[in-house]
Structures are given as C-alpha cells and as structure tokens.
mmCIF entry with sequence, helices, sheets and N, C-alpha, C, O atoms, coordinates in Angstrom:
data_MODEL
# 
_entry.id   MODEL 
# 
_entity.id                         1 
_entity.type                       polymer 
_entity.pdbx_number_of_molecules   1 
# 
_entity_poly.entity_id                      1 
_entity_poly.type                           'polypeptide(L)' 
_entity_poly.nstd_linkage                   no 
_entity_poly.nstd_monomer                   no 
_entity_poly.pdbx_seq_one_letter_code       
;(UNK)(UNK)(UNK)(UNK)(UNK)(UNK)(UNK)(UNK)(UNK)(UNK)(UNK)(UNK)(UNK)(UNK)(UNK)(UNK)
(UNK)(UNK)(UNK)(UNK)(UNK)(UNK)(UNK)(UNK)(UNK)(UNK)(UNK)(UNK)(UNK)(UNK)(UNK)(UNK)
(UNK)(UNK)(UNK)(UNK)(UNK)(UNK)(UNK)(UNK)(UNK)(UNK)(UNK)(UNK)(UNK)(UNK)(UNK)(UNK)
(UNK)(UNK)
;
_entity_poly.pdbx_seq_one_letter_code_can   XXXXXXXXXXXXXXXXXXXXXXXXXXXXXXXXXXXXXXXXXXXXXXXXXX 
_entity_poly.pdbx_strand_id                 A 
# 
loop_
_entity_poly_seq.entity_id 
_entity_poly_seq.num 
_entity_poly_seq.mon_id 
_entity_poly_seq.hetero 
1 1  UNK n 
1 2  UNK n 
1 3  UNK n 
1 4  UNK n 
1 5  UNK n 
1 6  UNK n 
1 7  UNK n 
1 8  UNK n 
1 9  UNK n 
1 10 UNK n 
1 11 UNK n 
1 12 UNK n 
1 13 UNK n 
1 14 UNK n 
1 15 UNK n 
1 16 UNK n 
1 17 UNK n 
1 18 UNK n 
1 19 UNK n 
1 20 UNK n 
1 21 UNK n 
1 22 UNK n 
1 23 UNK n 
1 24 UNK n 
1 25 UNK n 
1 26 UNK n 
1 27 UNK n 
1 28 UNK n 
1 29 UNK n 
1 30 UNK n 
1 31 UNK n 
1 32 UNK n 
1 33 UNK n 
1 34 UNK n 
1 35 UNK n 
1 36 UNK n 
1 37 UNK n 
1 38 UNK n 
1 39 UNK n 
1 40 UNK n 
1 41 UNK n 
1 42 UNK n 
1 43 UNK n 
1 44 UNK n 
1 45 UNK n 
1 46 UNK n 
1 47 UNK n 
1 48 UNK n 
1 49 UNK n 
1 50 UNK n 
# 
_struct_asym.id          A 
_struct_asym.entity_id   1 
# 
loop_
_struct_conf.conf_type_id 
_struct_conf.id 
_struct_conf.pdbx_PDB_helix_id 
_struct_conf.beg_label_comp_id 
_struct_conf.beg_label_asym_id 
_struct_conf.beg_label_seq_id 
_struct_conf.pdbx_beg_PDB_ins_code 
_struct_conf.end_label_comp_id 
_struct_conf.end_label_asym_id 
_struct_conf.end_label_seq_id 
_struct_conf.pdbx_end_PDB_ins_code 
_struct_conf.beg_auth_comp_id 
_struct_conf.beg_auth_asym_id 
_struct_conf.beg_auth_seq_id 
_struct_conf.end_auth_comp_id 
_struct_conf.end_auth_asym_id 
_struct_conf.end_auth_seq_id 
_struct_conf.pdbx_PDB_helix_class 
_struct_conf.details 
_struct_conf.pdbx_PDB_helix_length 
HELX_P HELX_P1 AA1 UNK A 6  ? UNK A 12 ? UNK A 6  UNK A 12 1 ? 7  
HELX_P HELX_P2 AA2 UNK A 18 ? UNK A 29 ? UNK A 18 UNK A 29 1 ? 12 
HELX_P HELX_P3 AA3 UNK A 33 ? UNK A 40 ? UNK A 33 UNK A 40 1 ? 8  
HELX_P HELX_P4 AA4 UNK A 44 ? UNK A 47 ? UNK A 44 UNK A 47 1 ? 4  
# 
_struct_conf_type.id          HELX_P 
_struct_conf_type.criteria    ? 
_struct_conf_type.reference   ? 
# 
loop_
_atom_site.group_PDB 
_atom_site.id 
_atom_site.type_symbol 
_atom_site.label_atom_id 
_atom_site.label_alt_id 
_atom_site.label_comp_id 
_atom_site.label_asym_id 
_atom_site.label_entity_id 
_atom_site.label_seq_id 
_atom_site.pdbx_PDB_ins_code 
_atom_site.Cartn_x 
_atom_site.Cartn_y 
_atom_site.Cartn_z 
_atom_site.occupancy 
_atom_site.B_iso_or_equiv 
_atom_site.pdbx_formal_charge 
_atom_site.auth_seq_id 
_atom_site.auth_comp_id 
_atom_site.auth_asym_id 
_atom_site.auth_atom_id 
_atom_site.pdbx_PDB_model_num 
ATOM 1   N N  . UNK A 1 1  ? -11.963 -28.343 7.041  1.00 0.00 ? 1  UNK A N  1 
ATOM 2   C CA . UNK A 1 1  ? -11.800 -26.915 6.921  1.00 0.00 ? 1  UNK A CA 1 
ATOM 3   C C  . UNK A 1 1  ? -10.404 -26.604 6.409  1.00 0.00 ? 1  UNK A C  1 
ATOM 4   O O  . UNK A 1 1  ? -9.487  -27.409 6.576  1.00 0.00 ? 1  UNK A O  1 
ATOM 5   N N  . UNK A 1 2  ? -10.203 -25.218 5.666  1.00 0.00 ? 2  UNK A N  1 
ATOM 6   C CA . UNK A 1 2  ? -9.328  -25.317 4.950  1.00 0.00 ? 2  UNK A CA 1 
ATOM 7   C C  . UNK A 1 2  ? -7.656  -24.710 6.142  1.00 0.00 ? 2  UNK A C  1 
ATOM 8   O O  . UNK A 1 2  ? -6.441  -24.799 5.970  1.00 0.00 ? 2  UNK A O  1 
ATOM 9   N N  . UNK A 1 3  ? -8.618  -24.078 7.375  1.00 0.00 ? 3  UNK A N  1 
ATOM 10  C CA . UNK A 1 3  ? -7.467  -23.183 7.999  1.00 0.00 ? 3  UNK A CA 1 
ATOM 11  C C  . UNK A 1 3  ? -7.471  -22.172 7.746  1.00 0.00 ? 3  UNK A C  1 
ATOM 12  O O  . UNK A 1 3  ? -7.570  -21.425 8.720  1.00 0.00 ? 3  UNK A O  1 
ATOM 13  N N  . UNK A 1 4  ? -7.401  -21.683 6.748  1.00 0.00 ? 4  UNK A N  1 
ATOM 14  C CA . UNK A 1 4  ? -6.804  -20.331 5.925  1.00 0.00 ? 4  UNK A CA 1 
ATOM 15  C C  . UNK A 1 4  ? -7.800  -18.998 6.993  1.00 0.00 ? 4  UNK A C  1 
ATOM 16  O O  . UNK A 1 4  ? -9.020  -19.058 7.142  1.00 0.00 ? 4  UNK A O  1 
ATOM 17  N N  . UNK A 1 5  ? -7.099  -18.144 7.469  1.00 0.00 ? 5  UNK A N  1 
ATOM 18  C CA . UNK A 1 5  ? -7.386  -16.977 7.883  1.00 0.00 ? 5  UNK A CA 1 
ATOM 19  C C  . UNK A 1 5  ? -8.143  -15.753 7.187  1.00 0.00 ? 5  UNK A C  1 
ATOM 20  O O  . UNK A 1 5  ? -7.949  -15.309 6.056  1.00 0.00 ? 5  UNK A O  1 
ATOM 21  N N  . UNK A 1 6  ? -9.149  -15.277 8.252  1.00 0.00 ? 6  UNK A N  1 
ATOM 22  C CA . UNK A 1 6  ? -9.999  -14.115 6.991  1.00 0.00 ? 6  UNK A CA 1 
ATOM 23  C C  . UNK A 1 6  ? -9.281  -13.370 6.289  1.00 0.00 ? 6  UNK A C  1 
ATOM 24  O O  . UNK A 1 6  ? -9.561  -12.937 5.171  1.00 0.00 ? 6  UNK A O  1 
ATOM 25  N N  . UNK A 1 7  ? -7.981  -13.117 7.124  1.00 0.00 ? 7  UNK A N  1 
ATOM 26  C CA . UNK A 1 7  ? -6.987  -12.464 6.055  1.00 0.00 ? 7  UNK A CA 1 
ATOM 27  C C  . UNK A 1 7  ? -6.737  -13.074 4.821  1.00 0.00 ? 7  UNK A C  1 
ATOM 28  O O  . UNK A 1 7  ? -6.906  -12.466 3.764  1.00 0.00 ? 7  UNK A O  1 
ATOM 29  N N  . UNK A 1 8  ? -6.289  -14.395 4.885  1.00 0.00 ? 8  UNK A N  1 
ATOM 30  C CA . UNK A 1 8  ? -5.620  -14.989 3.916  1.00 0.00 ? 8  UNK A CA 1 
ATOM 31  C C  . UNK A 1 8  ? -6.416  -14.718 2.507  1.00 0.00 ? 8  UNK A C  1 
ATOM 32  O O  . UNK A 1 8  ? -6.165  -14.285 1.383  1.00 0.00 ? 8  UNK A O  1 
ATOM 33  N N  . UNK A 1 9  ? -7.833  -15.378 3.454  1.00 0.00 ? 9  UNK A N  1 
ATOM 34  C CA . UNK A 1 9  ? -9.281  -15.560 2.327  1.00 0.00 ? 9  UNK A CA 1 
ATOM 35  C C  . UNK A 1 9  ? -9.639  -14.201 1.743  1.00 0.00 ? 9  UNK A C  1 
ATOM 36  O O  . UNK A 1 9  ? -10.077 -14.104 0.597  1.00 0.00 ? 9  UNK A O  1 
ATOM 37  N N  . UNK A 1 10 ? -9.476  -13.295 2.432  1.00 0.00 ? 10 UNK A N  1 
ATOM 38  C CA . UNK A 1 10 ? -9.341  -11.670 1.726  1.00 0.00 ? 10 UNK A CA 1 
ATOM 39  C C  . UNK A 1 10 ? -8.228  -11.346 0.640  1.00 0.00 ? 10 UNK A C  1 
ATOM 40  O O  . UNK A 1 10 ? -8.296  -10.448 -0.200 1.00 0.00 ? 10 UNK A O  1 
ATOM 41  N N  . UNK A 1 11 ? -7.424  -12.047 0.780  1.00 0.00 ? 11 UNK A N  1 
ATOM 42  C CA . UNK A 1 11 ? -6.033  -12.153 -0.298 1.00 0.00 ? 11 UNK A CA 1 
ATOM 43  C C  . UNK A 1 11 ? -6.335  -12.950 -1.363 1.00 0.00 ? 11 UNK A C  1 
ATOM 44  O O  . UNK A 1 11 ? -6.474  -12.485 -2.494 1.00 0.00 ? 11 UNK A O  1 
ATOM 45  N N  . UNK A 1 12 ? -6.452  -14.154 -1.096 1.00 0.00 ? 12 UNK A N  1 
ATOM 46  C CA . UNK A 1 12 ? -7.048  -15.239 -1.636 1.00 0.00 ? 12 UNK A CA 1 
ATOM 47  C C  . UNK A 1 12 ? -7.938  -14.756 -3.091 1.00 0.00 ? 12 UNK A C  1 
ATOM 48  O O  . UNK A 1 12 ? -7.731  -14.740 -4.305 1.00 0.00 ? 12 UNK A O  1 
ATOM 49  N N  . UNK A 1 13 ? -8.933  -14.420 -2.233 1.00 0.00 ? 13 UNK A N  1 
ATOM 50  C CA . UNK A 1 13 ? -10.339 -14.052 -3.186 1.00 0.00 ? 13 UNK A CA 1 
ATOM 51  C C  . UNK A 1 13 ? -10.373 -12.372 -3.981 1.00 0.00 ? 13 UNK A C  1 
ATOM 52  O O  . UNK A 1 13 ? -11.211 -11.875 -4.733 1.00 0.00 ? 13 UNK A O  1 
ATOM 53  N N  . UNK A 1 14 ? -8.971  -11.780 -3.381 1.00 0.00 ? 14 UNK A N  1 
ATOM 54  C CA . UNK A 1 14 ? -8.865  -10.513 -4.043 1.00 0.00 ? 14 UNK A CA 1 
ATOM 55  C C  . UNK A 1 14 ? -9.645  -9.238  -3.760 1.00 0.00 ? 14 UNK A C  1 
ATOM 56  O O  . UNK A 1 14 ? -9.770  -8.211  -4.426 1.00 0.00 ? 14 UNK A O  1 
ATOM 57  N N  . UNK A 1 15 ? -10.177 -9.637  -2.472 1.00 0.00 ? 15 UNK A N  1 
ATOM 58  C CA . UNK A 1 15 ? -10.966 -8.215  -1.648 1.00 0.00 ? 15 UNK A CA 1 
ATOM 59  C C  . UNK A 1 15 ? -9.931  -7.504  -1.374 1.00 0.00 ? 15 UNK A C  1 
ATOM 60  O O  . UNK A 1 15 ? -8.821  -8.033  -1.320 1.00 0.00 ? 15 UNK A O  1 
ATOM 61  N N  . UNK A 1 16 ? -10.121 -6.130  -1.144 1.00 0.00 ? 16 UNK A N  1 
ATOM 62  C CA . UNK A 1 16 ? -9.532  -4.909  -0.852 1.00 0.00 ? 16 UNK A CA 1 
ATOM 63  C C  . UNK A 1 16 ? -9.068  -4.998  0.682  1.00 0.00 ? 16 UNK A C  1 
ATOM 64  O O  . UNK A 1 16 ? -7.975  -4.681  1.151  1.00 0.00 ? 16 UNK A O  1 
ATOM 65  N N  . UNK A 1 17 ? -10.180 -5.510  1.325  1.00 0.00 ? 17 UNK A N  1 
ATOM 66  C CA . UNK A 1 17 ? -10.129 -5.425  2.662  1.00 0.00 ? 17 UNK A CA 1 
ATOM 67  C C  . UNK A 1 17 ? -10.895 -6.718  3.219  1.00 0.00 ? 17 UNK A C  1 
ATOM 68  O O  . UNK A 1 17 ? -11.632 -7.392  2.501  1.00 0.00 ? 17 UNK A O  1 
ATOM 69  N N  . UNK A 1 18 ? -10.548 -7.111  5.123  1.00 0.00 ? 18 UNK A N  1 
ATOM 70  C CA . UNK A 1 18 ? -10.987 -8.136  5.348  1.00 0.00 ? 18 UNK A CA 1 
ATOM 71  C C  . UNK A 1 18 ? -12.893 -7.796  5.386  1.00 0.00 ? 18 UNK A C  1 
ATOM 72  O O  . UNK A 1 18 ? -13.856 -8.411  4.929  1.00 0.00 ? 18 UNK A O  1 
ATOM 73  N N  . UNK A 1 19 ? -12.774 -6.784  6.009  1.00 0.00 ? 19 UNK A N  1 
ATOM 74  C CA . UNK A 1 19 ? -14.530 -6.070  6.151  1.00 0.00 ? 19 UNK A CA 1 
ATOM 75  C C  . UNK A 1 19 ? -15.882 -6.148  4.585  1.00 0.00 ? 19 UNK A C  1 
ATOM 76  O O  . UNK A 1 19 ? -17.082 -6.412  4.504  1.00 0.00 ? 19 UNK A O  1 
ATOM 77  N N  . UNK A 1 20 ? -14.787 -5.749  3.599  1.00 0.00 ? 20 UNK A N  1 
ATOM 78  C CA . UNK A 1 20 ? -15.480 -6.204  2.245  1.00 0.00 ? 20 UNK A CA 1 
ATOM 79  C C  . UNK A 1 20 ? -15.819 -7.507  2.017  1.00 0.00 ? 20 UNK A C  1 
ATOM 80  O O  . UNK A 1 20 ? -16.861 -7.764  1.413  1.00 0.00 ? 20 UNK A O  1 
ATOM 81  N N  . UNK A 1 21 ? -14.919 -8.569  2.507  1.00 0.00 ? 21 UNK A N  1 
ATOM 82  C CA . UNK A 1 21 ? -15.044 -9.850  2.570  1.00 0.00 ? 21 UNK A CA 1 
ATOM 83  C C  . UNK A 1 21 ? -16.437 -10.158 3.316  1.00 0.00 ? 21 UNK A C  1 
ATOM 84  O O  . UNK A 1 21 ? -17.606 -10.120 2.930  1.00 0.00 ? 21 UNK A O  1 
ATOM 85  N N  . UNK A 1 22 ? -15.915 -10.435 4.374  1.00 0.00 ? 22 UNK A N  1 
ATOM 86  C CA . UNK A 1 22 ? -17.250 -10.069 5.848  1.00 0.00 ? 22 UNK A CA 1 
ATOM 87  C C  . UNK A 1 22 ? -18.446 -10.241 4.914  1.00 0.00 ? 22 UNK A C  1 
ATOM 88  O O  . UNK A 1 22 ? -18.958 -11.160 4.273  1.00 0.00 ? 22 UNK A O  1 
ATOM 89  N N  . UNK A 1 23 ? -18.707 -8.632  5.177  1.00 0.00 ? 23 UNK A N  1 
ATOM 90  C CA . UNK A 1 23 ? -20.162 -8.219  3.817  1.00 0.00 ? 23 UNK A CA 1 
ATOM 91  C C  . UNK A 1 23 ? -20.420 -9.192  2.752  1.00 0.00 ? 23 UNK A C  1 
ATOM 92  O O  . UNK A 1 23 ? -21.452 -9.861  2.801  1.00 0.00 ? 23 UNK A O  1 
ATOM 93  N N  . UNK A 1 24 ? -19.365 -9.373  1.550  1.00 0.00 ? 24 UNK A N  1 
ATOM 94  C CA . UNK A 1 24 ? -20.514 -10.189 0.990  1.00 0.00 ? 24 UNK A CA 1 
ATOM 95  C C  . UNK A 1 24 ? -20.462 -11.668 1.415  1.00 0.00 ? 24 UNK A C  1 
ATOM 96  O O  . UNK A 1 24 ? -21.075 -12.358 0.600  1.00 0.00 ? 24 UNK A O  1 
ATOM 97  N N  . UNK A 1 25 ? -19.984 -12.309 2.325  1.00 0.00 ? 25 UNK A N  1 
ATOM 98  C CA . UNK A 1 25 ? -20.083 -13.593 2.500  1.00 0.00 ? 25 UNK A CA 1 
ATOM 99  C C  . UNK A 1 25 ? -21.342 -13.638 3.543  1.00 0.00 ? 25 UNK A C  1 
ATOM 100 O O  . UNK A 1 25 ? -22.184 -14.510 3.757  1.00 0.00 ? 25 UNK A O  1 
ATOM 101 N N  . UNK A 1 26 ? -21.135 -12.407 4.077  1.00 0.00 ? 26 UNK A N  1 
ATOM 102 C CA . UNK A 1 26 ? -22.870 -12.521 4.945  1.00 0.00 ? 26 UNK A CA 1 
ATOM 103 C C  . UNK A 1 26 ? -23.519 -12.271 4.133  1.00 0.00 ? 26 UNK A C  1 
ATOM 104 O O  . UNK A 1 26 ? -24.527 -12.883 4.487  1.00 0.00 ? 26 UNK A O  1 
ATOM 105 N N  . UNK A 1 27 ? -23.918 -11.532 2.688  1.00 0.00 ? 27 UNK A N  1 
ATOM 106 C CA . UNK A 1 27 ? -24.726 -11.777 1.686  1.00 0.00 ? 27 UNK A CA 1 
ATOM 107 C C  . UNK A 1 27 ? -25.206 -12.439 1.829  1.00 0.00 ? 27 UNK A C  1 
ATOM 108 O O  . UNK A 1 27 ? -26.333 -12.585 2.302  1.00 0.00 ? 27 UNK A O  1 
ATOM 109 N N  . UNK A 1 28 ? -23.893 -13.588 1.150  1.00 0.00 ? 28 UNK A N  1 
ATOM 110 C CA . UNK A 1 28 ? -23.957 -14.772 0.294  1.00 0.00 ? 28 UNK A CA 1 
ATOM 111 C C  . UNK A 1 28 ? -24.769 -15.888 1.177  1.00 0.00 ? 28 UNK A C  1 
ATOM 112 O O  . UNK A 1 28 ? -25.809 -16.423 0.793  1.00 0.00 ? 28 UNK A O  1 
ATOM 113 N N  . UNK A 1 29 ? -24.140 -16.138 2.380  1.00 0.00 ? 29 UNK A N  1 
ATOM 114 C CA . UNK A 1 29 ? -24.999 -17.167 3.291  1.00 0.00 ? 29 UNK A CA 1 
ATOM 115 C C  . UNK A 1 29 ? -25.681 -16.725 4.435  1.00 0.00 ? 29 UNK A C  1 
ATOM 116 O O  . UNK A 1 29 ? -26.200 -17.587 5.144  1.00 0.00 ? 29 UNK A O  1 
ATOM 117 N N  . UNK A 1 30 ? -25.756 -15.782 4.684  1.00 0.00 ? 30 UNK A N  1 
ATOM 118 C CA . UNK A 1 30 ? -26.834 -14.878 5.495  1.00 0.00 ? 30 UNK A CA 1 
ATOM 119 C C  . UNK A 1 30 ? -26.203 -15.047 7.433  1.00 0.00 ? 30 UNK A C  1 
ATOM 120 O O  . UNK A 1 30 ? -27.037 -15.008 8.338  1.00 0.00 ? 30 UNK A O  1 
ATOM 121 N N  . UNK A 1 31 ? -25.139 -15.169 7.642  1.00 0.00 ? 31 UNK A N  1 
ATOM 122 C CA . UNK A 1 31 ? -24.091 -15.263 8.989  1.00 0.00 ? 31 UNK A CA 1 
ATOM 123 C C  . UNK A 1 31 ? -22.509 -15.000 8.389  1.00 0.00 ? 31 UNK A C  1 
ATOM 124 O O  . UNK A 1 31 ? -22.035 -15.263 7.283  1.00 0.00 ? 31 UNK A O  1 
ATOM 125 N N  . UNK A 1 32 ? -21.955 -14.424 9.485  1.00 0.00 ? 32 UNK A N  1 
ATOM 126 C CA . UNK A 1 32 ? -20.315 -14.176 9.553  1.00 0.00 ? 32 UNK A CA 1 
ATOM 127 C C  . UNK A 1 32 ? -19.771 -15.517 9.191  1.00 0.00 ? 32 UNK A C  1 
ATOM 128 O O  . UNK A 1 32 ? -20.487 -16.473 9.487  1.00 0.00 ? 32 UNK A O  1 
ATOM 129 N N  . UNK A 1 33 ? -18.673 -15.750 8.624  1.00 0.00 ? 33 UNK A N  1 
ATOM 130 C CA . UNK A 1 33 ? -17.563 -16.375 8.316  1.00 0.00 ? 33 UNK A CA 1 
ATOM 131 C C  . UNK A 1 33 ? -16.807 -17.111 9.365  1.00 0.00 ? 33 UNK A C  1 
ATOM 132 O O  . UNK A 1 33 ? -15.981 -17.984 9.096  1.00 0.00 ? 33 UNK A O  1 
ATOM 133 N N  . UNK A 1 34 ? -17.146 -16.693 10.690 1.00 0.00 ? 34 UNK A N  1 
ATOM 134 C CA . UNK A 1 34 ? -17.055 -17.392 11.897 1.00 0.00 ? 34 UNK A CA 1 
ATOM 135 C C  . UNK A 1 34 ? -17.921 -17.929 12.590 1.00 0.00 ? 34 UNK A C  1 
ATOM 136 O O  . UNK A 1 34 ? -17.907 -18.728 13.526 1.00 0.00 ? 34 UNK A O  1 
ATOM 137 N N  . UNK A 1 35 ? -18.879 -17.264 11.879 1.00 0.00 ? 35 UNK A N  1 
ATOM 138 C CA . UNK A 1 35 ? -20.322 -18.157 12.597 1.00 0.00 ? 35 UNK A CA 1 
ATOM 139 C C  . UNK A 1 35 ? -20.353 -19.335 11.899 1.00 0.00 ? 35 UNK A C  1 
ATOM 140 O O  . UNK A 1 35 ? -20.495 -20.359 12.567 1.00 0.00 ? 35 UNK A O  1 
ATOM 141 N N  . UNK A 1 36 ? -20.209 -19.468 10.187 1.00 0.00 ? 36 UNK A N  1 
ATOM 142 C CA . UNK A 1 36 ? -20.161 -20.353 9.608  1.00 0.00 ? 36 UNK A CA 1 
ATOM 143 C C  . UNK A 1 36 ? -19.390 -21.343 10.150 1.00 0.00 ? 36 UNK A C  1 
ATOM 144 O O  . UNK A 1 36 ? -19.918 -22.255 10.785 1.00 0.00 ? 36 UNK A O  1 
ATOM 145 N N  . UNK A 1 37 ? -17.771 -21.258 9.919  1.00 0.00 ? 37 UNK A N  1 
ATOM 146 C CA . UNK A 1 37 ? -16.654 -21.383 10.562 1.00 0.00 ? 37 UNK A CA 1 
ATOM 147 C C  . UNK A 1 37 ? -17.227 -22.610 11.574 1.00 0.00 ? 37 UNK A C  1 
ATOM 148 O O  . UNK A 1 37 ? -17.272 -23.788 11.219 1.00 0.00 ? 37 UNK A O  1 
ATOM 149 N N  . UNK A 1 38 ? -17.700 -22.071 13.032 1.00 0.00 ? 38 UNK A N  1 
ATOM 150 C CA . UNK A 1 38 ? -18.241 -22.854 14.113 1.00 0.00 ? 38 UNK A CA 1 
ATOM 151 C C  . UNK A 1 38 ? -18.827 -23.762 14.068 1.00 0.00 ? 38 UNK A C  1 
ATOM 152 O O  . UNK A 1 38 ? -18.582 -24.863 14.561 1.00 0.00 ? 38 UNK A O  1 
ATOM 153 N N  . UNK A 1 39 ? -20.174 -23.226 13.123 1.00 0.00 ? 39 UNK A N  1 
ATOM 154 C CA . UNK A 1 39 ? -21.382 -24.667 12.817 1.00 0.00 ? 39 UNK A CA 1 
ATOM 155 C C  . UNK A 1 39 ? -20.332 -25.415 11.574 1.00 0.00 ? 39 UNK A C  1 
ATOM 156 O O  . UNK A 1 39 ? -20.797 -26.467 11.135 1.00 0.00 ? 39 UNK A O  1 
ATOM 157 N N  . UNK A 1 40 ? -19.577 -25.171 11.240 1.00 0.00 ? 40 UNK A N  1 
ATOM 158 C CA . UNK A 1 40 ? -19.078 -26.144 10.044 1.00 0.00 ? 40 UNK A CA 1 
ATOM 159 C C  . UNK A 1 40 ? -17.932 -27.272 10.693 1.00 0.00 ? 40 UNK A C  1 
ATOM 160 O O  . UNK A 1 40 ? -17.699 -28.303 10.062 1.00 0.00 ? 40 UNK A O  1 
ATOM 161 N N  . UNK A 1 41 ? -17.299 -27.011 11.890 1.00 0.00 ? 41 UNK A N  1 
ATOM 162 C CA . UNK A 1 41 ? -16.683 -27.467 12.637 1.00 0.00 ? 41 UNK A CA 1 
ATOM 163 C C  . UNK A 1 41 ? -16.835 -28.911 13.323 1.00 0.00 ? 41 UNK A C  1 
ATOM 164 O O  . UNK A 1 41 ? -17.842 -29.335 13.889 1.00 0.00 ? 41 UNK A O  1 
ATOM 165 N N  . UNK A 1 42 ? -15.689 -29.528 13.158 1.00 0.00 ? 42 UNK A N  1 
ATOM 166 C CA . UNK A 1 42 ? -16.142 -31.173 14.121 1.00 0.00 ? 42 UNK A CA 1 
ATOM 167 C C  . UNK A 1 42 ? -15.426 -31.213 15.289 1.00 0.00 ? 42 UNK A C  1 
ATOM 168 O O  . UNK A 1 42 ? -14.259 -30.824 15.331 1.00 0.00 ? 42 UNK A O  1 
ATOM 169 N N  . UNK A 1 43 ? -15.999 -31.637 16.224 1.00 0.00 ? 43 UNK A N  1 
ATOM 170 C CA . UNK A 1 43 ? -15.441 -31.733 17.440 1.00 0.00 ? 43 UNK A CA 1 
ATOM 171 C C  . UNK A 1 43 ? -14.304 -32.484 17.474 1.00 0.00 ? 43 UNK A C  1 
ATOM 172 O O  . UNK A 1 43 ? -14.190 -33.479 16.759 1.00 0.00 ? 43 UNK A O  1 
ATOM 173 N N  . UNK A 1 44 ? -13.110 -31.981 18.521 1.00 0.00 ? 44 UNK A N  1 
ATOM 174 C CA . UNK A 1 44 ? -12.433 -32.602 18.438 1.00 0.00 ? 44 UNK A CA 1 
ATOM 175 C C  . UNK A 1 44 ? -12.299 -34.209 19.246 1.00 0.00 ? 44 UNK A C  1 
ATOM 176 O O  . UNK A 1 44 ? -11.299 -34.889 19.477 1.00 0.00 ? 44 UNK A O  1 
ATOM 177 N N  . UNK A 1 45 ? -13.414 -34.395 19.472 1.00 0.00 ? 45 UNK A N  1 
ATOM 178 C CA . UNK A 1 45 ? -13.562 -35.822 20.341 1.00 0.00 ? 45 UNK A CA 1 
ATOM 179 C C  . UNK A 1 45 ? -13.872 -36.884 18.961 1.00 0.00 ? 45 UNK A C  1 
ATOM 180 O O  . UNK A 1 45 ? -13.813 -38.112 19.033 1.00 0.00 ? 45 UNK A O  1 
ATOM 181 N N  . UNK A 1 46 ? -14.175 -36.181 17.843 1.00 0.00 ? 46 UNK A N  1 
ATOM 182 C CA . UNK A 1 46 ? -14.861 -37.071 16.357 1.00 0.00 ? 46 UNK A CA 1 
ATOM 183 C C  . UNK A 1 46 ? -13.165 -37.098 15.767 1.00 0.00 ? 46 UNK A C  1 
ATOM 184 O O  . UNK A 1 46 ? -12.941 -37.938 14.895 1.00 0.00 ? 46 UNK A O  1 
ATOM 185 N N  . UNK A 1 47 ? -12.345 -36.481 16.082 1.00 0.00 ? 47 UNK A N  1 
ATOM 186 C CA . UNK A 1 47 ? -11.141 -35.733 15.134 1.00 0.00 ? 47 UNK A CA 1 
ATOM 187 C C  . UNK A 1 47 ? -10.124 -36.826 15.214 1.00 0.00 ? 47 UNK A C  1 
ATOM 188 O O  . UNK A 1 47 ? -9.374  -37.343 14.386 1.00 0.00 ? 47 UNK A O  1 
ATOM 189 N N  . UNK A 1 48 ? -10.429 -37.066 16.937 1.00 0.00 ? 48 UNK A N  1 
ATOM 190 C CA . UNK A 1 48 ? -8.952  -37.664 17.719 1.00 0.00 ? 48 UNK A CA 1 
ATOM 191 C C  . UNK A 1 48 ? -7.646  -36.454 18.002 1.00 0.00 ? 48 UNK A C  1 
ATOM 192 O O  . UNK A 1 48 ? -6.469  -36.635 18.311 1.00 0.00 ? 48 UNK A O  1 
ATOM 193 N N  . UNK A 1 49 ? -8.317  -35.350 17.783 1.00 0.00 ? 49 UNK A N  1 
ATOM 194 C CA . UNK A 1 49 ? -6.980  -34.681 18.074 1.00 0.00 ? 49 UNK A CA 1 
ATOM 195 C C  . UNK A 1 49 ? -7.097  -33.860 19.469 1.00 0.00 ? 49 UNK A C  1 
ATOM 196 O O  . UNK A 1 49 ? -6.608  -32.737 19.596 1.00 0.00 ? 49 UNK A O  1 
ATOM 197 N N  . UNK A 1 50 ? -7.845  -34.581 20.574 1.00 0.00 ? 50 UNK A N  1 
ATOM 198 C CA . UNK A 1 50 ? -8.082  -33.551 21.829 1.00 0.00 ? 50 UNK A CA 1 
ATOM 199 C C  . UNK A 1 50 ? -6.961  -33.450 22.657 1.00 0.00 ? 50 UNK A C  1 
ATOM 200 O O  . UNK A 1 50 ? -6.987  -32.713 23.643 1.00 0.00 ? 50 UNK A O  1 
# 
C-alpha cells in the first residue's frame, strides 16, 4: 500500500474535494476507499512489523 492519505490522493488525482474523490472511487469499485484500504491490507503477523 502506498500510505498516502485520502487527502493526499484528493491532491494527488486533482479532485476539488476529499468527498468528490469518495464518490467516484465508489463508482469505480463499488466500496469506500477504506473499505478497499482494509480488504487490501496484510496482516501484520505476514509483515513482521507487530
């Protein structure tokens, strides 16, 4: 994962706002950016960093 904050990724990608972001990325993959976020996530017992 890259880290980068919805803010950042709202800067990043040149949205107006973080909420415009939001919207179309739930479009795009049909869940929040933190929902994604979660299921995209490795535990940190796989990481070594607990």
């Amino acid at each position: 994962m890259s880290g980068l904050s919805i803010g950042d990724l709202t800067l990043t990608l040149d949205f107006a706002h973080p909420s415009a972001f939001i919207r179309a990325f739930r479009r795009w993959t049909g869940e929040t950016p933190a929902a994604w976020r979660d299921k995209k996530a490795v535990p940190a017992s796989l990481t070594g960093r607990e």
